[in-house]
C-alpha positions in Angstrom: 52.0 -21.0 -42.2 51.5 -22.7 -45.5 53.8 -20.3 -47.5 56.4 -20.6 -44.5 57.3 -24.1 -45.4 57.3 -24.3 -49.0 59.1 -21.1 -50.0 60.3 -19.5 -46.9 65.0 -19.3 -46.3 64.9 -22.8 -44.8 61.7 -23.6 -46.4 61.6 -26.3 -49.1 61.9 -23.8 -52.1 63.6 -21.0 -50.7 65.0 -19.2 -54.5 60.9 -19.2 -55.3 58.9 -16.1 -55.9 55.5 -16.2 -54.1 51.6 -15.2 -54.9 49.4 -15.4 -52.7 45.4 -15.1 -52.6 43.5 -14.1 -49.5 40.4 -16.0 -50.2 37.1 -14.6 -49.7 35.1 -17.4 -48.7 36.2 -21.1 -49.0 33.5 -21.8 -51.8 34.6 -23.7 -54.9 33.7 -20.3 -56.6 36.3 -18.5 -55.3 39.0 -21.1 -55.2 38.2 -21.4 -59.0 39.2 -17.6 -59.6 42.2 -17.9 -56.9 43.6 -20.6 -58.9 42.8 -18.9 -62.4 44.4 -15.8 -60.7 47.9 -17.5 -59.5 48.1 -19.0 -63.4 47.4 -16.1 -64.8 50.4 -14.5 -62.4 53.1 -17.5 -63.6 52.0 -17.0 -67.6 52.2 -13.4 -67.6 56.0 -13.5 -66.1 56.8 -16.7 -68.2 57.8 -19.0 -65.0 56.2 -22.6 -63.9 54.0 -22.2 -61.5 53.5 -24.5 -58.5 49.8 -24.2 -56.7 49.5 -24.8 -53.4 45.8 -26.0 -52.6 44.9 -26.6 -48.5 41.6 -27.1 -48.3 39.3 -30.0 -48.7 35.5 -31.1 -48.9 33.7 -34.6 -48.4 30.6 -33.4 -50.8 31.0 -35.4 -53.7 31.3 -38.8 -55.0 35.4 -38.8 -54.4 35.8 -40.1 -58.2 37.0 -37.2 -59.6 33.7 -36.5 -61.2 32.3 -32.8 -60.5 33.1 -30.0 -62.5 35.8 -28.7 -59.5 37.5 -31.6 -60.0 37.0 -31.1 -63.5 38.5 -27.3 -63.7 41.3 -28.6 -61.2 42.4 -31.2 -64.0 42.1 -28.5 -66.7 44.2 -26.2 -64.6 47.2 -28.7 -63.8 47.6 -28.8 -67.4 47.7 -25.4 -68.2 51.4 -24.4 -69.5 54.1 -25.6 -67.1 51.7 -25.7 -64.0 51.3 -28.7 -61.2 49.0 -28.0 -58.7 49.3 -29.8 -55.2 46.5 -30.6 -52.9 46.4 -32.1 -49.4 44.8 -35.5 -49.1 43.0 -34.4 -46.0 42.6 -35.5 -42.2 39.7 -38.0 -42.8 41.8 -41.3 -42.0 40.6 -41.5 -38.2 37.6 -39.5 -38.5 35.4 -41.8 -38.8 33.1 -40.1 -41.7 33.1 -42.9 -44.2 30.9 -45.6 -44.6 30.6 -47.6 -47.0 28.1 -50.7 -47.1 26.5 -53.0 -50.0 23.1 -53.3 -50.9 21.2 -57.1 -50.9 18.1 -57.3 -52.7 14.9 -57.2 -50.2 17.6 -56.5 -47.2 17.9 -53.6 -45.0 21.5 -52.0 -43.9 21.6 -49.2 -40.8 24.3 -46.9 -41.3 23.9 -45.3 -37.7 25.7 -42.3 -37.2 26.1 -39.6 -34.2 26.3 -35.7 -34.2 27.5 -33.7 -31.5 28.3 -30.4 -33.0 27.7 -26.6 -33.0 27.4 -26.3 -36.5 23.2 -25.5 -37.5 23.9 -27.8 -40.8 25.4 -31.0 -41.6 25.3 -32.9 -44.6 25.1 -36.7 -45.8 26.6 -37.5 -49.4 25.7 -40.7 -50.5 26.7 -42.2 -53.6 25.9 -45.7 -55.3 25.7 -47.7 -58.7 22.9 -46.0 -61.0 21.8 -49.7 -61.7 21.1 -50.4 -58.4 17.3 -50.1 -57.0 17.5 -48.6 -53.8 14.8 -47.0 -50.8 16.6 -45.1 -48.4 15.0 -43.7 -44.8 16.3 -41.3 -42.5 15.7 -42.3 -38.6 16.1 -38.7 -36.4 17.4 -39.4 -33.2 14.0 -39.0 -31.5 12.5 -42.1 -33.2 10.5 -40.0 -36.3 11.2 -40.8 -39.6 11.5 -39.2 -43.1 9.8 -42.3 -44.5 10.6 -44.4 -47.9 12.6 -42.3 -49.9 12.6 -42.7 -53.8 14.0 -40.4 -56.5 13.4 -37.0 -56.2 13.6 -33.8 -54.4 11.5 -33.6 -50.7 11.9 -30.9 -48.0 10.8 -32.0 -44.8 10.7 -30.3 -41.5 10.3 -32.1 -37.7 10.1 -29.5 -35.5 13.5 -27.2 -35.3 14.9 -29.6 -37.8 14.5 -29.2 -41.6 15.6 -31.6 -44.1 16.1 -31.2 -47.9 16.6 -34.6 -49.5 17.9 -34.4 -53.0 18.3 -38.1 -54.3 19.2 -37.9 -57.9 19.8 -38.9 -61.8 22.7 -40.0 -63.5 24.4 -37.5 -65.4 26.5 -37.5 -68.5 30.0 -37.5 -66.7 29.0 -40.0 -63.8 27.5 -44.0 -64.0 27.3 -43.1 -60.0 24.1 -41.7 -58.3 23.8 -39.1 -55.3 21.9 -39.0 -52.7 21.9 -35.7 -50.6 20.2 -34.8 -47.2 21.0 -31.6 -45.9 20.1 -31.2 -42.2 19.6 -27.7 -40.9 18.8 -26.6 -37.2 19.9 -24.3 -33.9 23.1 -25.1 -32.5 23.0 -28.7 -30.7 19.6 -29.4 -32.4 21.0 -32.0 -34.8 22.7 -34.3 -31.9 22.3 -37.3 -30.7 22.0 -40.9 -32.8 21.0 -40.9 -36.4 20.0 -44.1 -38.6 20.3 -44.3 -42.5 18.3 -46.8 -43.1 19.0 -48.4 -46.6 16.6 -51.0 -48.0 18.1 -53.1 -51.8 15.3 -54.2 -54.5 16.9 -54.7 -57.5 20.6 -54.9 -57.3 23.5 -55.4 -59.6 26.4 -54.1 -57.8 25.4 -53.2 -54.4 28.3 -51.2 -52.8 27.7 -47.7 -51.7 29.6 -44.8 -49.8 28.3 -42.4 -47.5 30.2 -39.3 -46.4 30.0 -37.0 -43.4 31.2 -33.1 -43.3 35.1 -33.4 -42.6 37.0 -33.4 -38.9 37.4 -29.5 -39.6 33.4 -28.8 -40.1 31.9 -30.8 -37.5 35.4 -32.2 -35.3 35.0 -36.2 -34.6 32.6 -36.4 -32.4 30.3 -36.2 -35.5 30.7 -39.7 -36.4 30.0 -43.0 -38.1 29.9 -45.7 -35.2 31.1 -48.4 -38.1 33.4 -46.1 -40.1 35.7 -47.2 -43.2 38.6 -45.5 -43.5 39.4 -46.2 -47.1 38.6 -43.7 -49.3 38.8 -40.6 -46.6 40.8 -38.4 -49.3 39.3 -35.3 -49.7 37.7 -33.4 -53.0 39.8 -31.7 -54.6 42.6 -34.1 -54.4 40.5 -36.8 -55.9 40.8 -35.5 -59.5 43.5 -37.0 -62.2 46.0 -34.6 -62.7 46.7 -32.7 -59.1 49.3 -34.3 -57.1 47.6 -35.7 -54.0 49.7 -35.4 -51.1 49.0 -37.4 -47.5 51.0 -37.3 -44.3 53.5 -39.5 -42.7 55.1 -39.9 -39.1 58.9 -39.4 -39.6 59.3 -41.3 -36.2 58.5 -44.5 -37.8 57.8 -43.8 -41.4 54.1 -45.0 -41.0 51.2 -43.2 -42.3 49.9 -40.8 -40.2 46.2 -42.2 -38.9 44.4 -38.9 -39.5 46.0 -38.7 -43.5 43.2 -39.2 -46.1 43.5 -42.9 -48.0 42.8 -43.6 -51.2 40.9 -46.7 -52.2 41.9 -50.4 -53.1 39.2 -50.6 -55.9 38.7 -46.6 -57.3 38.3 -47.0 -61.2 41.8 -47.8 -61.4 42.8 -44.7 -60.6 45.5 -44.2 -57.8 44.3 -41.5 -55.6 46.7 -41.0 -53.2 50.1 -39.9 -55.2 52.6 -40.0 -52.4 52.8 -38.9 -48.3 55.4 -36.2 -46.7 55.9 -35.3 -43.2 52.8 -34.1 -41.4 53.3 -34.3 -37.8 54.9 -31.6 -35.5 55.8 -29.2 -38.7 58.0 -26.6 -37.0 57.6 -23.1 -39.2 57.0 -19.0 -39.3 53.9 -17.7 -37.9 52.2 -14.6 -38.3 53.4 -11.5 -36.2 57.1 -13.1 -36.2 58.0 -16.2 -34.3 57.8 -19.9 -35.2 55.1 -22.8 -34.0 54.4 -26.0 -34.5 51.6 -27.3 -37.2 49.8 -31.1 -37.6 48.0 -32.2 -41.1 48.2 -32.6 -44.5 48.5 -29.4 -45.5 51.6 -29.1 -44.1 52.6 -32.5 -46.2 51.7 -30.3 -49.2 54.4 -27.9 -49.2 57.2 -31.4 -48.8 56.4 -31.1 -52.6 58.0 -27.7 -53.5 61.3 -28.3 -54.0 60.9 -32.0 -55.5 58.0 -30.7 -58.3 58.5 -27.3 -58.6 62.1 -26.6 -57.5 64.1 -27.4 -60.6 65.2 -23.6 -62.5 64.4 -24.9 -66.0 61.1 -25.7 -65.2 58.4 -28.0 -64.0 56.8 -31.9 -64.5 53.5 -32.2 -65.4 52.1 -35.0 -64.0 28.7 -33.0 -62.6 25.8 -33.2 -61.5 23.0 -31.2 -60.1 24.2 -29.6 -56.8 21.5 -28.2 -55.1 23.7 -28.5 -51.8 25.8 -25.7 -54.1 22.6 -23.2 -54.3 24.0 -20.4 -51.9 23.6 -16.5 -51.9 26.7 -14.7 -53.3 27.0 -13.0 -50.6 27.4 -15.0 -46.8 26.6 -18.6 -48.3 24.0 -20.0 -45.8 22.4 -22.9 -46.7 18.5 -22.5 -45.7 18.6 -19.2 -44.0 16.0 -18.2 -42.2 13.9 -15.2 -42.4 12.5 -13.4 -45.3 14.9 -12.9 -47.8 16.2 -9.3 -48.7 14.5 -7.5 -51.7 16.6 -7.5 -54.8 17.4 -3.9 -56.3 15.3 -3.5 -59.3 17.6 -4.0 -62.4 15.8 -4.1 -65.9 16.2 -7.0 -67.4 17.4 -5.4 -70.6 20.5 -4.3 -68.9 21.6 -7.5 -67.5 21.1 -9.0 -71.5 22.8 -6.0 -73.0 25.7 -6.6 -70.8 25.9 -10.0 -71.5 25.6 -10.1 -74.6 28.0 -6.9 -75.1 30.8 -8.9 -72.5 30.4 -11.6 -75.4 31.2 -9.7 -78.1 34.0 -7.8 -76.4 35.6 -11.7 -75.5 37.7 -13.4 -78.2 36.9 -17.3 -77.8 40.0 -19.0 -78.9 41.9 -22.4 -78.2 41.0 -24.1 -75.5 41.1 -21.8 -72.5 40.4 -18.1 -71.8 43.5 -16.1 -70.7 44.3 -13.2 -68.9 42.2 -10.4 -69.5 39.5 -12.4 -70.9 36.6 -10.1 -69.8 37.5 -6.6 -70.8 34.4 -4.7 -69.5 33.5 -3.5 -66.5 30.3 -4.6 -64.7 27.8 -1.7 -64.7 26.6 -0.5 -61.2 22.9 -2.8 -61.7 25.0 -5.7 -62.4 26.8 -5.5 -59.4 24.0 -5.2 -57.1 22.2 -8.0 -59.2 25.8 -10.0 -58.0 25.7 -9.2 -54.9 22.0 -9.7 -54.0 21.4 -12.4 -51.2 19.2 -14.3 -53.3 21.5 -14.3 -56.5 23.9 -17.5 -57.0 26.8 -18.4 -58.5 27.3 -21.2 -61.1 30.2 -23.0 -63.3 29.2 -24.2 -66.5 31.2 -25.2 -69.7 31.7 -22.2 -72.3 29.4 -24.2 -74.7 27.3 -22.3 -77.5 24.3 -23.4 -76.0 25.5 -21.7 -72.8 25.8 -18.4 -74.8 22.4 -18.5 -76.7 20.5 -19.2 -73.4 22.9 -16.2 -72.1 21.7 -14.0 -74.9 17.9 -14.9 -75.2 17.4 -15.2 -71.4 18.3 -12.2 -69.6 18.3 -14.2 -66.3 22.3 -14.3 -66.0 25.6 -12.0 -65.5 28.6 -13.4 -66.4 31.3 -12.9 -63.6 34.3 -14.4 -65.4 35.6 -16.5 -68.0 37.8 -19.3 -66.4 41.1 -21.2 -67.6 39.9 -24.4 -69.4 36.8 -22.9 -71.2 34.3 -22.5 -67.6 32.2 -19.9 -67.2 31.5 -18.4 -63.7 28.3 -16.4 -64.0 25.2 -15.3 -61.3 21.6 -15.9 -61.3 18.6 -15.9 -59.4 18.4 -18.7 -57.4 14.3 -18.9 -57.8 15.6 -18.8 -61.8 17.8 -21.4 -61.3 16.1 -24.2 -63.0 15.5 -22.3 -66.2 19.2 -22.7 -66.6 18.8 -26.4 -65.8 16.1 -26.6 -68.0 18.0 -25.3 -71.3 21.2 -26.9 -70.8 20.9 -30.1 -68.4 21.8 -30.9 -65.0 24.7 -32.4 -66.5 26.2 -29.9 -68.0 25.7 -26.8 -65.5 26.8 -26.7 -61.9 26.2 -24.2 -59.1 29.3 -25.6 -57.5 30.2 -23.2 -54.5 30.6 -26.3 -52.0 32.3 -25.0 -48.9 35.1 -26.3 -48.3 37.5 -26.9 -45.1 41.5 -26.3 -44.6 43.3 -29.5 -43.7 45.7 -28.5 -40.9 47.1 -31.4 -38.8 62.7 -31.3 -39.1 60.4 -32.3 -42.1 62.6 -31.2 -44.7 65.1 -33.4 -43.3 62.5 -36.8 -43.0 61.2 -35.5 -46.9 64.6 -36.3 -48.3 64.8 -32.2 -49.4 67.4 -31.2 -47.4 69.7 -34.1 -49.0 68.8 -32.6 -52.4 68.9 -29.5 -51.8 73.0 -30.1 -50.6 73.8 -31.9 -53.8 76.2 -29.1 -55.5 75.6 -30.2 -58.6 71.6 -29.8 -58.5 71.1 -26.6 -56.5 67.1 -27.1 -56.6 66.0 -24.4 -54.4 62.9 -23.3 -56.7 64.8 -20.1 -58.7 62.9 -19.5 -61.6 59.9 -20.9 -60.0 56.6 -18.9 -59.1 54.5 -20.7 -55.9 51.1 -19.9 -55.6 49.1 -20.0 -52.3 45.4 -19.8 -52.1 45.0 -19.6 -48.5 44.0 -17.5 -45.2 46.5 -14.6 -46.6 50.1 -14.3 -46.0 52.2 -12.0 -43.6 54.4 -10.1 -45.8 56.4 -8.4 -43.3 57.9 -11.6 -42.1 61.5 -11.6 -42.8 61.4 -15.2 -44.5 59.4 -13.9 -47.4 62.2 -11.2 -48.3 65.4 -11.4 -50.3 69.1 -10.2 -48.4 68.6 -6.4 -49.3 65.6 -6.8 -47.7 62.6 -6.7 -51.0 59.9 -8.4 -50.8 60.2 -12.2 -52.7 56.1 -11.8 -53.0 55.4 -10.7 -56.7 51.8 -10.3 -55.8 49.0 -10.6 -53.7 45.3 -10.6 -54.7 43.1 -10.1 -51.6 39.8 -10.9 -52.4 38.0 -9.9 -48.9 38.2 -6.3 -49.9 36.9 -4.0 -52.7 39.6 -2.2 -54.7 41.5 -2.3 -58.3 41.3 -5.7 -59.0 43.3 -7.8 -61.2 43.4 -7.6 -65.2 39.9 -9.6 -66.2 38.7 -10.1 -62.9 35.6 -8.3 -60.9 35.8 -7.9 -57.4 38.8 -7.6 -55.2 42.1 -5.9 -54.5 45.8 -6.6 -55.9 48.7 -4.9 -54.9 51.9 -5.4 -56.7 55.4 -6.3 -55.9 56.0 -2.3 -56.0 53.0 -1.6 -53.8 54.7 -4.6 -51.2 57.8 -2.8 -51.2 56.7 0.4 -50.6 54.8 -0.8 -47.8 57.8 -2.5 -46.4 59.9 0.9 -46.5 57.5 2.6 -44.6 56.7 3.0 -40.9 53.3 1.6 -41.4 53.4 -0.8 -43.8 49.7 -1.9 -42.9 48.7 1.7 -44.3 49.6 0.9 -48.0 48.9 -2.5 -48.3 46.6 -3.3 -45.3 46.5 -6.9 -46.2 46.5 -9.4 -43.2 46.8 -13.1 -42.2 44.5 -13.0 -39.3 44.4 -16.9 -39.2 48.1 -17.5 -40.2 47.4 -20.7 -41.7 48.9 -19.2 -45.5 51.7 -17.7 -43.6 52.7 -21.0 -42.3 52.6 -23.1 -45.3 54.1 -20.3 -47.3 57.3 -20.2 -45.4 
């Protein structure tokens, strides 16, 4: 639905050509290469590139801070490239708290869960100067206890909790505080207390964030919420265009759109707000609906950013929340884990090593067709193993010489703005800390949530778009959707002779050829599209599908 609205014949951008990605999970991890992917698309056809990002997380400090944010900033500046997130639906969902710290004083932050989920989080964040005990209550009366700096794992019957309150790092003056809570569906309900107890203070305030409205709905709540600051990662970084909702009605904010924050660094979070309420656009299988949220605010963007033919505007920490298995993700799986295939550890070095020397480190970023070898059949299984996990770091020199002297990592893929994604063993995780710092590496693969909740008419588009003189209708422009997939046989995503306005779309649920420097995947070409298109089965060449039809309807 995304891709309906932004670039579809009545859409906001309707001269654009499209990319999409079918993501494969929504971990940071794979966003990262989606985005990489969709830039790499736009460069390689020389066009500005507009990317389209729908999904959100409330697992960070909301400063613009982590190395996601960080890689989002890099990309926005990449040649003529603005990339457009959606503020989120955290304005009524009652997932912020925020409190303030008084020297020998105690704060309850109470809290209720009523959810199916098995895991929940809690992110706190406060001043590094600031002397703080925290104490979880469980809804049954027991208690975690005093909690201090440091890492605990604690278990109280079906519950287990992993408690990770941490260090300042080099990018942050803020310190986290992470409890994890993991249990059988409905064993986490009922009414939680984070207790909070000040000893030496200097500034006091902290935040405290719950999983978003699309994780854990809002019956997983704060009972004394604050709904400032309820944007959600990414669209907390500098350089993306953050993007709320508004009613058209009465040109008020909508009350589920993500805020920004009256005091935030000086930094303006929230960038501007668009129509979110009763979006009226293309489904999949043919057919229109009806859409709420802030992704579909997003798209209000096209035509005013990335619609103009000559171009477009420009405009971490240790994660241990981040430590999931390649594969499904699951934070504190049970049962044993699965054996890894027996790889030599000389292979995984010689391939590193050799994937170095094959890679020409220039500038400031790594381009298309950066990694020009294929992985070896023992590297792949090493990938794939359920106890291997991904990381971002920062393509330093130390990173290499650890890579090279180590033979602990495989390097998936070399990222826009000098990032490194690369696996390990998650037991060898903290070697990695070890040589480079918790401030510099980052297994970042936070899962994150989409943000669903006549626009173009309330957006002011339609009134540009009819200006004869201007004619913005995105020609020239390449869109980029990293979503649930996108329908290709719908007729809005096709030009008058009836070719396919898709130039490409990488689906990365599926093994296949996969794009130019990238490892695991499928693309199929604008040919491949139409081909598909002209046949009686189109599913049979290019079998991708948009099963939940939320990139469908932002698309057109």
């Amino acid at each position: 639905a995304v891709a309906a609205i932004a670039a579809g014949r009545s859409g906001a951008a309707p001269g654009a050509s499209i990319a999409a990605v079918k993501l494969s999970s929504s971990r940071t991890t794979d966003i990262m290469r989606a985005v990489k992917y969709l830039l790499d698309q736009a460069e390689e056809r020389r066009m500005p590139c507009v990317v389209n990002l729908s999904y959100g997380t409330n697992c960070g400090s909301h400063q613009g801070q982590s190395l996601f944010e960080a890689y989002i900033d890099q990309s926005s500046q990449r040649g003529r490239s603005v990339v457009v997130c959606a503020a989120g639906n955290e304005g009524s969902g009652a997932h912020h708290f925020r409190g303030r710290l008084v020297e020998n004083e105690t704060l309850d932050a109470e809290f209720t869960v009523s959810t199916q989920r098995p895991q929940i989080y809690l992110s706190l964040w406060k001043n590094f100067a600031d002397e703080a005990v925290f104490e979880l209550v469980l809804p049954n009366g027991q208690t975690t206890g005093p909690l201090t700096e440091g890492t605990r794992f604690l278990r109280f019957g079906p519950i287990r909790a992993a408690i990770f309150y941490g260090v300042p790092t080099h990018y942050t003056a803020t310190q986290e505080a992470l409890f994890l809570l993991d249990a059988p569906p409905g064993g986490l309900d009922g009414l939680w207390k984070l207790r909070c107890h000040g000893k030496k203070v200097a500034d006091g305030r902290f935040d405290v964030w719950l999983p978003t409205i699309e994780e854990v709905s809002d019956r997983t709540a704060f009972l004394q919420p604050e709904p400032d600051l309820t944007i959600t990662l990414p669209a907390t970084a500098l350089y993306p265009i953050s993007v709320g909702g508004f009613r058209a009605e009465t040109e008020t904010l909508s009350p589920f759109s993500g805020r920004g924050d009256q005091d935030c660094a000086g930094r303006v979070l929230l960038d501007l707000t668009a129509p979110a309420e009763a979006v009226r656009s293309a489904k999949p299988g043919g057919g229109y609906d009806v859409f709420t949220g802030t992704s579909m605010a997003g798209r209000a963007l096209r035509l005013r950013r990335g619609g103009a033919d000559d171009g477009v505007g420009h405009r971490p920490g240790k994660r241990p929340v981040s430590l999931r298995p390649a594969g499904e993700g699951v934070f504190m799986q049970g049962g044993p884990p699965q054996p890894l295939p027996v790889v030599p550890k000389s292979s995984l070095g010689l391939w590193a090593a050799e994937s170095l020397r094959n890679h020409e480190r220039t500038g400031q970023s790594f381009g298309k067709g950066a990694l020009t070898m294929a992985l070896s059949p023992e590297a792949m299984a090493f990938i794939q193993a359920p106890d291997t996990v991904d990381f971002v770091t920062r393509a330093t020199d130390a990173f290499f010489a650890y890579v090279q002297r180590s033979n602990e990592v495989v390097i998936g893929q070399f990222l826009s703005g000098r990032y490194v994604l690369g696996y390990i063993k998650q037991e060898n995780f903290h070697h990695l800390e070890e040589a480079l710092g918790t401030a510099f590496v980052s297994s970042v693969s936070v899962v994150l949530g989409l943000l669903d909740r006549p626009a173009l008419e309330a957006a002011g588009i339609s009134q540009v778009q009819s200006q004869p003189y201007l004619n913005l209708k995105g020609r020239g422009v390449l869109i980029g959707f990293l979503d649930t997939g996108i329908d290709y046989t719908q007729s809005v995503f096709r030009y008058e002779d009836g070719s396919s306005r898709i130039q490409s779309i990488y689906d990365q649920t599926v093994d296949g050829p996969p794009p130019e420097g990238f490892l695991l995947g499928r693309e199929y070409s604008n040919a491949e599209i139409n081909a598909a298109l002209a046949s009686q089965d189109p599913y049979a060449i290019v079998p991708q599908r948009d099963e939940e039809g939320h990139g469908t309807f932002m698309a057109s």
